[in-house]
NUVEXMAR-126569 format. One record per residue: residue in one letter; x, y, z of N, C-alpha, C in turn. Coordinates in steps of 0.2 Angstrom, whole numbers, plus 2048, in hexadecimal, padded with zeros to 3 digits. Layout:
<pts>
AXYZXYZXYZ ...
</pts>
This chain:
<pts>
X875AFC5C2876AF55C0872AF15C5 X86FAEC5C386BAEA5C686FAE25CC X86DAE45D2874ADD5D4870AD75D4 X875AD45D3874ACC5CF876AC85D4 X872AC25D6877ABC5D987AAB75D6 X87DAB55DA884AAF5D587EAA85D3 X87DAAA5CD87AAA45C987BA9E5C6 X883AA05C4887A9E5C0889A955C0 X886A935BB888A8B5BA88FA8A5B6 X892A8E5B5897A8B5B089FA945AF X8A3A945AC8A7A965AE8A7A9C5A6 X8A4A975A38A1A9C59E89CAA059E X896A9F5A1893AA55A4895AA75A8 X89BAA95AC89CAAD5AF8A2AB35AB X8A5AAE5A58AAAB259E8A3AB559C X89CAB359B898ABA598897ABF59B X895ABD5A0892AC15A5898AC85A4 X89FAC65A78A2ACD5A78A4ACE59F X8A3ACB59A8A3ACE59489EAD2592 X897AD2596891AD5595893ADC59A X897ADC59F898ADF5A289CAE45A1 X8A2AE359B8A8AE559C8AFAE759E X8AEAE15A38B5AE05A88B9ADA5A5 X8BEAD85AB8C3AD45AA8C4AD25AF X8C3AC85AD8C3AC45B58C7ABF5B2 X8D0ABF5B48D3ABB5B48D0AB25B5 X8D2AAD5B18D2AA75B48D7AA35AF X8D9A9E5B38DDA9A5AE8DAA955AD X8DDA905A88DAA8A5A78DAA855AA X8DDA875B18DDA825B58E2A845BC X8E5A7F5C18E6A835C78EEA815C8 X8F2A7F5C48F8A7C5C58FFA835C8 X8FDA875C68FFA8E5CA8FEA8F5D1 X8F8A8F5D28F7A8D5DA8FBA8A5DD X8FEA865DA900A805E0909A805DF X90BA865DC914A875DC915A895E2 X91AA865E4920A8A5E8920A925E6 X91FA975EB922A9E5EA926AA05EE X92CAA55EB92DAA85F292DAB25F0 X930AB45F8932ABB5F8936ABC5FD X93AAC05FC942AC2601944ABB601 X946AB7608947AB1609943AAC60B X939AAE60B936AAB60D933AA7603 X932A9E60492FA9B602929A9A602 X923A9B60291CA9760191AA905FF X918A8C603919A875FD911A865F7 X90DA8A5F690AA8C5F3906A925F1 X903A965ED901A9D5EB8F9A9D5EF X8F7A985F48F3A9B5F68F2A9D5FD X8EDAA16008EFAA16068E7AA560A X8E9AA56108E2AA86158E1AAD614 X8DCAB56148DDAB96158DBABA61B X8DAAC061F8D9AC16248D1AC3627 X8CEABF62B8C7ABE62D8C7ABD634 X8C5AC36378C3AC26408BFAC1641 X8C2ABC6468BCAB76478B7ABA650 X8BAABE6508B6AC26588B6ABB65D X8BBAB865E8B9AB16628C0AB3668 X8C2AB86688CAAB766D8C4AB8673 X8CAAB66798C7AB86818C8ABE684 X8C6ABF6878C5AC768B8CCAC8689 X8D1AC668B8D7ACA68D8DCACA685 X8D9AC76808DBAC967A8DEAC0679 X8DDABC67B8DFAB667A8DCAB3672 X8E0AAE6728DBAA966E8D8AA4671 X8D3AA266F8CDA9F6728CFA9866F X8CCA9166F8CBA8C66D8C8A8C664 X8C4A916658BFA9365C8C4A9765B X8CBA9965D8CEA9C65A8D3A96655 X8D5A9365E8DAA8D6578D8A89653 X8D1A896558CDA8364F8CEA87649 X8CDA8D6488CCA8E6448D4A9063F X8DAA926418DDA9363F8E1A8963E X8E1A866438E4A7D6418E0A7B63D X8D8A7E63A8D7A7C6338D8A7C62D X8DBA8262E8DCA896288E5A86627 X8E8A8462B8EFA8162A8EFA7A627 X8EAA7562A8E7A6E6298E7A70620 X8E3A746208E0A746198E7A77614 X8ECA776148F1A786108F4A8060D X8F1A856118F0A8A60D8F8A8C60E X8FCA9060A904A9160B905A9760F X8FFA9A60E901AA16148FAAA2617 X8FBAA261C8F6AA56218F6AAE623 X8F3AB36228F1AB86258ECAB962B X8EEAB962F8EAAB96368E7ABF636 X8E3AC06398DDAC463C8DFACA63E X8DBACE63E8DDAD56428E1AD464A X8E6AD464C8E7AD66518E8ADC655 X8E8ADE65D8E5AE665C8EDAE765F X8EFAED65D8F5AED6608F3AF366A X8EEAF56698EBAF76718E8AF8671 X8E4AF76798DFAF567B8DAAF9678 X8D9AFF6798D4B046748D4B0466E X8D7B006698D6AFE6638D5AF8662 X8D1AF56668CBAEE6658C9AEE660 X8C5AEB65B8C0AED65A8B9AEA65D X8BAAE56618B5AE06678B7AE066C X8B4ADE6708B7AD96778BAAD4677 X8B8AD06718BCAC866A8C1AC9669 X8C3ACF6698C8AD06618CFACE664 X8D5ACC6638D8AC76638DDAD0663 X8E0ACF6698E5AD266C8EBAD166F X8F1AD266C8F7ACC66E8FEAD1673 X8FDAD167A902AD267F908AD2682 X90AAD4685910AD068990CACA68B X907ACD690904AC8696901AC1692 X8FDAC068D8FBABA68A8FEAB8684 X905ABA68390AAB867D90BAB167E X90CAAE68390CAA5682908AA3680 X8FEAA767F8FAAA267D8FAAA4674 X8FDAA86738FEAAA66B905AA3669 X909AA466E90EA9E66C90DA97669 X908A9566E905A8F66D8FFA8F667 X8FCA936678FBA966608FBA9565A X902A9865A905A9865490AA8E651 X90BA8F65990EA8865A909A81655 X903A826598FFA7C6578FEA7C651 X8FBA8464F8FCA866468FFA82642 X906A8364390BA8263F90DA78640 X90CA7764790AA6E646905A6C643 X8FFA6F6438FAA6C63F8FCA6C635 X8FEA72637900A7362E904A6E62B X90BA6D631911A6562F90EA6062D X909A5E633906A57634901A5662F X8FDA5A62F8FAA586288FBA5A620 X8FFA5D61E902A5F61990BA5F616 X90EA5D61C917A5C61B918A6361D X915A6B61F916A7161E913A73623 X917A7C623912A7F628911A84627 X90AA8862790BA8C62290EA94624 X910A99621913AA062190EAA3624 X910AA462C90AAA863190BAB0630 X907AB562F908ABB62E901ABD634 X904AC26388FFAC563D8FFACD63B X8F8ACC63C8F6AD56388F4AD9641 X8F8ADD6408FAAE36468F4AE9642 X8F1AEA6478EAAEE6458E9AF464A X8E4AF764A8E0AFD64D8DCAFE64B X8D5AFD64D8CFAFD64A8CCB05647 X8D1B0964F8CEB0F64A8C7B1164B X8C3B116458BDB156458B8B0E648 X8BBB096488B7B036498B8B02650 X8BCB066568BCB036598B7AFF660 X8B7AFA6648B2AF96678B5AF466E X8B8AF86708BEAF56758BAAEF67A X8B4AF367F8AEAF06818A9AEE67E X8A9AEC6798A2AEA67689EAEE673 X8A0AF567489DAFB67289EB0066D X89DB0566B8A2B086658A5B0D669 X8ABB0F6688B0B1366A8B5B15667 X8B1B1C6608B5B1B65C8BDB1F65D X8C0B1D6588C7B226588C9B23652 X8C7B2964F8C9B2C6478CDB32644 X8CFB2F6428D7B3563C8D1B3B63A X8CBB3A6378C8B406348C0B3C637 X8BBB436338B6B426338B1B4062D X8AFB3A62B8ADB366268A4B36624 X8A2B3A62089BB3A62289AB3261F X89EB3061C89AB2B61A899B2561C X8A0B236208A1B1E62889CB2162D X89BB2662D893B2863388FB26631 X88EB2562C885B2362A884B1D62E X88AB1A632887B13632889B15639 X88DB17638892B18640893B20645 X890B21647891B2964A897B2A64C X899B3064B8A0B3364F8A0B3A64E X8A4B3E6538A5B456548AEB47653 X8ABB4C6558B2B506548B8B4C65D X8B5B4B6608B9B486668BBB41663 X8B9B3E65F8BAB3765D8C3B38659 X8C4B3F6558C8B406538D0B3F656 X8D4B396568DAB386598DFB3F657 X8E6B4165C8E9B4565C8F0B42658 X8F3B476578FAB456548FEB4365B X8FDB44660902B3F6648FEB39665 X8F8B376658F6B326668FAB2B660 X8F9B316598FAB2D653903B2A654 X908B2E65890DB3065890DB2765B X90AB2A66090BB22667909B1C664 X906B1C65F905B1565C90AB12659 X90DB16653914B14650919B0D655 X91AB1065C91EB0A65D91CB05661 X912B0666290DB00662911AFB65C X910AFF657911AF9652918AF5651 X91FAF9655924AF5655923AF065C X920AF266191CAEE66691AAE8666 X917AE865E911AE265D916ADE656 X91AAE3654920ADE651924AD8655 X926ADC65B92AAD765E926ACE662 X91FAD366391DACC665919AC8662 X919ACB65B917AC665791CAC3656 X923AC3656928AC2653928ABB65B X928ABE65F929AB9667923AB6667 X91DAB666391BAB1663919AAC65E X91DAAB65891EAA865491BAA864E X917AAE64E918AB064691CAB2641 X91EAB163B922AB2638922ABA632 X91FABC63591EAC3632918AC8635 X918ACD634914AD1639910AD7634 X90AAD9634908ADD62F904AE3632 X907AEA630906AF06338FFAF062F X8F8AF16308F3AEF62B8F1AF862A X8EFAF76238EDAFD6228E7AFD61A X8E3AFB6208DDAFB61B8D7AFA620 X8D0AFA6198C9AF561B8C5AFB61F X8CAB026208C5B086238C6B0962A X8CBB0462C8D1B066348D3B0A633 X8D6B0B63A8DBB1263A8E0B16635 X8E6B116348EBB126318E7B13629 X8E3B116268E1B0F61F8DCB18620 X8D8B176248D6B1F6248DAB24625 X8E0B256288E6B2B6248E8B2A61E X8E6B2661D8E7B266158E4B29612 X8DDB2B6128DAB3160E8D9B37613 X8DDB3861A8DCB3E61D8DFB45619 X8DCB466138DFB4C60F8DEB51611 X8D8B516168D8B586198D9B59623 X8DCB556238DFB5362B8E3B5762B X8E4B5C6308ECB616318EEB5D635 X8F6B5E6348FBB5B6398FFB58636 X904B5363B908B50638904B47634 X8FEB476358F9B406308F7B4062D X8F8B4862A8F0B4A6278F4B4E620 X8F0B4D61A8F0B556148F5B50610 X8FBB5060F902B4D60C902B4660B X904B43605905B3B606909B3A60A X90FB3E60B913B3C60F910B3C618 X909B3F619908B4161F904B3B620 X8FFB3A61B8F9B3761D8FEB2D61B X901B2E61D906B2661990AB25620 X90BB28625910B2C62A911B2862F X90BB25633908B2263690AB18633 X906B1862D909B1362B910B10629 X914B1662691CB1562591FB1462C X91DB19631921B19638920B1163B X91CB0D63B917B0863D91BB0463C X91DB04635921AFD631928AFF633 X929B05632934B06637930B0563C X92EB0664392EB0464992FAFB648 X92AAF864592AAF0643931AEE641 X933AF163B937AEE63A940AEE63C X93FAF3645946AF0646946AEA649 X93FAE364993FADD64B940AD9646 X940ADD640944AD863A949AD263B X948ACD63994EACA63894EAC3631 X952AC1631952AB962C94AAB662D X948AB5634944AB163593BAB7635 X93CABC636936ABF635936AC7632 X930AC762F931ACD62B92BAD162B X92AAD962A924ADC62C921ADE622 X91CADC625919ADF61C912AE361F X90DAE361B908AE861C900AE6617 X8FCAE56198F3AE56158F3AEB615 X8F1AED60E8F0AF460B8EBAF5607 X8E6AFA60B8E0AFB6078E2B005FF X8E1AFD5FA8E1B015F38DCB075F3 X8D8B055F48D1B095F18CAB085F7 X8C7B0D5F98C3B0F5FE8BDB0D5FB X8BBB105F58B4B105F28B1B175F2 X8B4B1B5F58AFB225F68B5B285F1 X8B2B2D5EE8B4B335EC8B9B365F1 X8BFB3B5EE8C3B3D5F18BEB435F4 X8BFB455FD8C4B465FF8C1B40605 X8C0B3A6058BCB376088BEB2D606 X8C3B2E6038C7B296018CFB285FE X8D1B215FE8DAB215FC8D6B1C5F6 X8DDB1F5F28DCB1C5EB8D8B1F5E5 X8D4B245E68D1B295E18D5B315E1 X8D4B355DB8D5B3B5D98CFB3F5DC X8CFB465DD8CCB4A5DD8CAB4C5D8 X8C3B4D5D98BFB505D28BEB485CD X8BFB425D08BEB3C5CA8BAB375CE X8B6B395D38B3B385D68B4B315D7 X8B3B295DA8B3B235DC8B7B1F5D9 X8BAB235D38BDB1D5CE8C2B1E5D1 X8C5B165D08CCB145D48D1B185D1 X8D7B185D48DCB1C5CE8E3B1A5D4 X8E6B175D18EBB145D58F1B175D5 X8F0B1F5D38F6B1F5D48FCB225DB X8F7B245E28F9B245E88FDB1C5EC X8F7B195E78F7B0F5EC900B0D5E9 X8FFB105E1906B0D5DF90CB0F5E4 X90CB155E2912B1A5E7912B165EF X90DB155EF90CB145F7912B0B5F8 X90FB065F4911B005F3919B015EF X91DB045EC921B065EA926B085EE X925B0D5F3927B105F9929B0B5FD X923B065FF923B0160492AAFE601 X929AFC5FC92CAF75F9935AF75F8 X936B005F793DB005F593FB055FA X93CB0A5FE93FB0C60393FB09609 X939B0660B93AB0061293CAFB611 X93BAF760C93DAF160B938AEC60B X932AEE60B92DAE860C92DAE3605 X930ADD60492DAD85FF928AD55FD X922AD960391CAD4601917AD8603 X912AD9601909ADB603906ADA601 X900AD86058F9AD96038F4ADE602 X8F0ADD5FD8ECAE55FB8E6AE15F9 X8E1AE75FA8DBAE45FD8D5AEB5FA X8CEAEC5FB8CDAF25FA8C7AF15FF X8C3AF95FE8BCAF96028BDAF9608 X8B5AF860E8B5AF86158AFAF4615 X8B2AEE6178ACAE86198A7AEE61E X8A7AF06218A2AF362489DAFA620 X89FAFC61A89CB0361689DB0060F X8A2B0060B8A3AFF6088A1AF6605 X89EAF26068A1AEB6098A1AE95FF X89BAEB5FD89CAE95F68A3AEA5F1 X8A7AED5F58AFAEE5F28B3AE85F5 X8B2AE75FA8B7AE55FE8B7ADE5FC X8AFADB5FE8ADAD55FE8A4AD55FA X8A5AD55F48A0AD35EE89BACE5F1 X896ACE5F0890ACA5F588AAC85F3 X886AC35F487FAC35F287BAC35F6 X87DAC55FC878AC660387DACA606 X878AD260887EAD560D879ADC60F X87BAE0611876AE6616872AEA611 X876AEB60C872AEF606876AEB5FE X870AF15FA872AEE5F4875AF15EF X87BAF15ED87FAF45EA87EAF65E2 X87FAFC5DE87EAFF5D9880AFA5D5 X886AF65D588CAF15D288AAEB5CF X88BAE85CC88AADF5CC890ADE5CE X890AD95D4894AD55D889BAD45D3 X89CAD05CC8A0AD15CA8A8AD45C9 X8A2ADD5CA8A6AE25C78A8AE45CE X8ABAE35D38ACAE25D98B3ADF5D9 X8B0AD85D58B8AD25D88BCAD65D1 X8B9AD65CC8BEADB5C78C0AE25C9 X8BEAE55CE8C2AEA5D08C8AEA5D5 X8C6AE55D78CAAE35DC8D3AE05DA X8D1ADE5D68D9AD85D08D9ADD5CC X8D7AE15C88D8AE65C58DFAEE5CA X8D9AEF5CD8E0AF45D28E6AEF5D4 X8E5AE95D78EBAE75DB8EFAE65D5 X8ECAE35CE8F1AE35CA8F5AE85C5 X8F0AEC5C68F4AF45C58FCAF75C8 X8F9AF65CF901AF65D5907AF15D2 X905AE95D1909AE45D490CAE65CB X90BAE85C490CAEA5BF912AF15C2 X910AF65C4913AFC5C6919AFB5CB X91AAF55CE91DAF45D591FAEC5D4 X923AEA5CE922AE25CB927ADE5D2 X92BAE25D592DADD5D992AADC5DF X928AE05E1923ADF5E891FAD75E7 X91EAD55ED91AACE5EA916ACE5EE X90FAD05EA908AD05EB903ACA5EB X900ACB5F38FAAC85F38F6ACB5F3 X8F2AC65EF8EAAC95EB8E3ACA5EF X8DEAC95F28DAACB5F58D1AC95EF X8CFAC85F48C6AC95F18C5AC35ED X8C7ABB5EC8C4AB65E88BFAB45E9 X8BDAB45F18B8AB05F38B1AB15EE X8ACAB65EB8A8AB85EB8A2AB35E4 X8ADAAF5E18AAAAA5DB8ABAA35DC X8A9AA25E08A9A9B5E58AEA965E3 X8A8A925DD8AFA8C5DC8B3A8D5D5 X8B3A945D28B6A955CE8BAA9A5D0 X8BBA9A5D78C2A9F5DA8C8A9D5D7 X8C8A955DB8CFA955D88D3A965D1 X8CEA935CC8D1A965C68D1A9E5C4 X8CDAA45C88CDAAA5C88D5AAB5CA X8D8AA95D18DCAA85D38E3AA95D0 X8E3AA05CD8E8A9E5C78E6AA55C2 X8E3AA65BF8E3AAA5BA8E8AB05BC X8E5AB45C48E7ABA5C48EFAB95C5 X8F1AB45C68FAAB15C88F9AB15C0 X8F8AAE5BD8FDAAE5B58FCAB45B2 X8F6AB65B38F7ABE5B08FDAC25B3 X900AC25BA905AC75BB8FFACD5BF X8FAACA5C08F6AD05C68F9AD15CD X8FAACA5CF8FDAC85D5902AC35D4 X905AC05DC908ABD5DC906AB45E0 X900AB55E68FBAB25E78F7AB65EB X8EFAB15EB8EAAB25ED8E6AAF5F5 X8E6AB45F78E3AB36008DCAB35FF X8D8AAE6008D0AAC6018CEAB0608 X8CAAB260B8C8AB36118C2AB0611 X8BCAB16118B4AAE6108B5AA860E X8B9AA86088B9A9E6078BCA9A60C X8C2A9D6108C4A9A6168BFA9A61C X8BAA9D61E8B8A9A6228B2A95621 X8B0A966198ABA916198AFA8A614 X8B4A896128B8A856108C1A85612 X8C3A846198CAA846198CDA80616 X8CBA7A6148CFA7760E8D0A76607 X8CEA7D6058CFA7E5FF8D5A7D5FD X8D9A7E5FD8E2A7F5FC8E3A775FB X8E3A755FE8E4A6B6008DDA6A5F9 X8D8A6A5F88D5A695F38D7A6A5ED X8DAA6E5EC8DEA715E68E3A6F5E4 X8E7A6B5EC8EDA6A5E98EBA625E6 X8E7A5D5E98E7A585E98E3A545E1 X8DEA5B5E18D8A595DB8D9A5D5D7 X8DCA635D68DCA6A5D18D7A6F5D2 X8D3A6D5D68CDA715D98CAA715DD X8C6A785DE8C4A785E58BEA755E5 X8BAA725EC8B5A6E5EC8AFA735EB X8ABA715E68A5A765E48A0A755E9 X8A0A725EC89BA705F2899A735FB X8A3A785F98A3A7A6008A5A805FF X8A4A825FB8A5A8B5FA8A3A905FD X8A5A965FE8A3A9C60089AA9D5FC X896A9E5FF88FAA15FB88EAA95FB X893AAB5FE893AB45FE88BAB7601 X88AAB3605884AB3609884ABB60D X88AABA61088CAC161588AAC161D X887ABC61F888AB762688CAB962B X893AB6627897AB862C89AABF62D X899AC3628899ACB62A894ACD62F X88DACA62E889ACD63588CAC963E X88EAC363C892AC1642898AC6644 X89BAC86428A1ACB64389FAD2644 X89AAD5643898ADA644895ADB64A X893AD664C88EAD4652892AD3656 X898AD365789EAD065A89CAC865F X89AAC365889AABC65C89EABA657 X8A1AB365A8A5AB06578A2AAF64F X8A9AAD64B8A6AAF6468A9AAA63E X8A5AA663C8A8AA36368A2AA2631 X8A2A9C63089BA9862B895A9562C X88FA9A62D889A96630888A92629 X889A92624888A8D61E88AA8661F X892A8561D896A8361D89AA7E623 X899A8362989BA82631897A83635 X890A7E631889A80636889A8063E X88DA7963F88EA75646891A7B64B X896A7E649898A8264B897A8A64E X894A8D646892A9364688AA94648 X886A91645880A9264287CA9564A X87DA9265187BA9465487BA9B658 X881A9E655884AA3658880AA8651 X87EAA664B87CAAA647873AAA64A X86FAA764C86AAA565086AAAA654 X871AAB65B86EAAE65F86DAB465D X874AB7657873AC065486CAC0653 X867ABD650862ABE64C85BABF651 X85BABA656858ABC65C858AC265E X85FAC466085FACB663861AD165D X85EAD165685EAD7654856AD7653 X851AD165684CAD1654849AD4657 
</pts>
């Protein structure tokens, strides 16, 4: 399949194109869905859209937020959206994935307060709200780069993540180390909790750690082989968290569906059926969540921005060029998670991947809410090149076609680079010269 860039004048060429193609891309007739009140357990939204999660590699040495943190997270409230998903945060120091990457401690828990604090003023003062803070508790895992350099930590041995990334057999973490993480995560519950987010998310996806046990099928040990083994780590993670449950905060989880690789080398596929999704571990898995721990709410998501990237985040500019037409990417994407939220109807499901159809997201959006795919849709790429989408939506019906995501894939090489990281398009004033410097020094 020959890959095609976003051409598309009109919303009927884009109804051809996957008619030519033979998918299914929800849209409505319009956005008046978007803009409901929802709720789950006893949390209210006051609208179905929201941030997804984008590292911005801008915290300070010691795992703070920076000023390019708050700016960007008091735009993204400024702009209306009803839930915020913040950013990977590490829950220890060896599972950085930068020098940047935003790490929250006893020691610098005041400056996350103020943080959170401003957030949620900025959201009152310009919208009457504030929006629902969710911090994603992470370990990068096979990503990690604590000083600025790789240092990885891996569940198994991945020929495929090597291609791009080396690692050996000493890279492979122990079953006590995996043990020791578990009540990291009730660690990073409490102080997400003390510093004023309102829910805490054990992350398991995008080719981190936790998301890599997930297809450790042939891992001996207590994380490895069994779903109950390779899922152990993430169950344990969410019980440690969630004895900081209460009225006012709650632990949920980003859940990677689908890897993109052949069984034994991915989650979400059969054996012997080579790449095709098959959901039937993801369901079990989100079902589990759902009615033995008690979570009301996830996000699911698929791919690894760094191997996979055309799953995760469909593109017209990126490191290679994918077998796929872009398309058939955002259709995979609402396809699986609607599979799940169908299989597991009360779980309440946030959707993932709209950025890649710019200003015809939000009606993809709206569609995939009336269809019953999901419950709402978290943008990631269109937030950093447009944080006001949500406010544009609510006010006009739609989102400004002037300021959209161009799926360019820019801010994936910043973030990879480990420099501050948003929209050289969109956010030229701010970004553009940090994308300058990467290009100098890869020259």
């Amino acid at each position: 399949m020959k890959h095609e860039r976003f051409t598309y004048k009109s919303l009927e060429e884009i109804r051809a194109k996957a008619a030519e193609l033979q998918i299914h891309l929800p849209f409505g007739a319009d956005t008046h869905v978007l803009r409901e009140k929802v709720s789950f357990g006893n949390v209210t939204l006051e609208n179905r859209m929201g941030i997804a999660p984008m590292e911005g590699a801008d915290g300070l040495p010691d795992g703070s937020p920076s000023e390019l943190t708050l700016r960007r997270y008091v735009r993204e409230a400024e702009g209306a959206s009803g839930m915020i998903w913040f950013e990977a945060i590490s829950i220890v120091p060896e599972g950085r994935s930068g020098a940047h990457q935003l790490m929250l401690t006893r020691d610098n828990l005041e400056s996350y307060k103020k943080l959170t604090s401003a957030v949620k003023e900025a959201g009152i003062r310009a919208n009457g709200f504030a929006p629902y803070l969710v911090m994603q508790a992470n370990h990068s895992g096979r990503y990690s780069n604590p000083q600025g350099r790789p240092a990885p930590l891996i569940a198994y041995r991945h020929p495929e993540y090597e291609k791009l990334r080396p690692a050996d057999d000493s890279c492979i973490v122990c079953d006590d180390y995996l043990k020791g993480l578990e009540e990291k995560f009730g660690e990073a519950a409490l102080l997400a909790k003390e510093a004023g987010f309102d829910a805490v998310d054990v992350k398991a996806c995008h080719g981190y750690l936790l998301m890599e046990l997930l297809s450790a099928y042939h891992r001996p040990g207590l994380y490895g082989g069994s779903f109950e083994n390779r899922t152990r780590l993430l169950r344990n993670g969410i019980s440690a968290a969630k004895v900081h449950e209460d009225s006012d905060f709650l632990v949920t989880a980003r859940i990677g569906i689908y890897d993109g690789f052949a069984w034994p080398y991915g989650f979400g596929v059969k054996e012997g059926a080579g790449a095709v999704p098959d959901m039937e571990e993801p369901i079990r898995l989100i079902r589990l969540l759902h009615e033995a721990y008690g979570l009301p709410m996830v996000n699911l998501t698929m791919g690894n921005p760094y191997v996979s990237t055309h799953v995760t985040r469909p593109f017209d500019g990126g490191k290679y060029i994918p077998e796929e037409h872009p398309l058939y990417g955002v259709a995979r994407i609402i396809r699986g998670i609607g599979e799940v939220k169908k299989a597991v109807p009360g779980m309440f499901i946030s959707a993932s991947g709209p950025s890649y159809l710019r200003q015809y997201s939000d009606l993809y959006a709206a569609g995939a809410v009336e269809e019953g795919l999901c419950d709402n849709m978290l943008f990631g790429r269109m937030s950093f090149a447009n944080p006001a989408f949500p406010r544009q939506i609510l006010e006009s019906g739609r989102i400004d076609a002037r300021m959209t995501c161009v799926a360019c894939g820019k801010c994936g090489d910043l973030i990879r680079a480990g420099k501050p990281t948003g929209c050289i398009v969109r956010d030229a004033g701010t970004y553009l010269e940090y994308y300058r410097e990467y290009q100098r020094e890869i020259q």
